[in-house]
N, C-alpha and C positions, 0 to 999 in steps of 0.2 A: 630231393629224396632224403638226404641224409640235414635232421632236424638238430639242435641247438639243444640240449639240457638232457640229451639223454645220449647212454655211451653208445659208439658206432657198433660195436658189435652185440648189444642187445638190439640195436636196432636191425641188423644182418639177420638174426635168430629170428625176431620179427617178421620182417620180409618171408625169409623161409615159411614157416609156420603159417601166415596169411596165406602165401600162394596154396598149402598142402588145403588148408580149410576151405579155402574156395574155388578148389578140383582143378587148379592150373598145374600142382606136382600131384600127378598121382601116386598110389604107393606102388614100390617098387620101382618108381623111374628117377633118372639120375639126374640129381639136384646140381645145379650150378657149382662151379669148381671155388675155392677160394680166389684164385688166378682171374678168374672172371672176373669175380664181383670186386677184387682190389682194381683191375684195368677200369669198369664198368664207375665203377664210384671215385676213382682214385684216393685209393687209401692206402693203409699200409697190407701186402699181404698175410702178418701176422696180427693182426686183429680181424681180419676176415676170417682169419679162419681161429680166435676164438670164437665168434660166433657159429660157428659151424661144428666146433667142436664140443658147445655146447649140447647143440643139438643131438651132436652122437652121445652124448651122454645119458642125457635123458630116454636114448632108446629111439627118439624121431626120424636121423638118419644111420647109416650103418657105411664104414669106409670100406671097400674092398681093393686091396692092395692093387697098384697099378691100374685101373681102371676109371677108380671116382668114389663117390659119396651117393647113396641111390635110400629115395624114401623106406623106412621098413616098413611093414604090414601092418598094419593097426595104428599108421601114426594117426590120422585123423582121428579117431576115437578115443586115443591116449590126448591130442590137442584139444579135441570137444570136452572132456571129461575137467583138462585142468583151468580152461577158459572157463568153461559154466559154474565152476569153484569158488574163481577168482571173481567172475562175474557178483555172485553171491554175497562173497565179503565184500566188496567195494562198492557194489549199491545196492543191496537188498537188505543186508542190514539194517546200514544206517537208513532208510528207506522207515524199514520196521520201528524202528528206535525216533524216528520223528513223527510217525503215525500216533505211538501210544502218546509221544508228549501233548499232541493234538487231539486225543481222545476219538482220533477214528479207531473205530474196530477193522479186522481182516473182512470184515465182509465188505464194508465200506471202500476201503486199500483195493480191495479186488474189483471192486466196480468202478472205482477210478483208474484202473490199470487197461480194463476193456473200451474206455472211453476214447472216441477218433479224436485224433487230434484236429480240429479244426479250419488252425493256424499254417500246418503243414501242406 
């Protein structure tokens, strides 16, 4: 679970964030404790819960004293909006940017994007 080159606690934030987008946390329900996911990964509990604290940052989870960490309303569409962004810059660009050196046009681009993959 926990990969090699990248830091544990973005990969925790991660984790989080995957489960919200593919309806395993819904909003409003309470997200894994830091305490969890240090026993669960054996890590340290203070990097568990940067990543967690990350996330309250950004608005995605919310702490409620004595109680836990519970998804807030609108995380998913706050998560889709900054994925489909990121998505964007990291390959649609460059995507764009090797079409025109190749002289396809966007109409071309786009009918190789509808294309099945065959191989798949």
């Amino acid at each position: 679970m926990i990969e090699d080159g990248k830091p544990i606690f973005m990969q925790i934030a991660d984790l989080i964030e995957n489960d919200i987008l593919e309806g395993r946390l819904d909003e409003g329900s309470k997200a894994p404790s830091t305490n969890e996911f240090a026993a669960f990964l054996r890590i340290n509990p203070a990097t568990a819960a940067k990543g967690v604290n990350r996330l309250v940052e950004e608005g995605i989870l919310v702490k409620q004293r004595g109680i836990g960490m519970f998804v807030t309303a609108n995380a998913r569409a706050k998560l889709l909006a900054a994925r489909r962004e990121r998505f964007f810059q990291q390959y649609v660009l460059p995507l764009q940017r090797e079409a025109r050196k190749l002289g396809i046009t966007p109409a071309q681009l786009a009918e190789m994007l509808q294309r099945e993959d065959v191989t798949a």
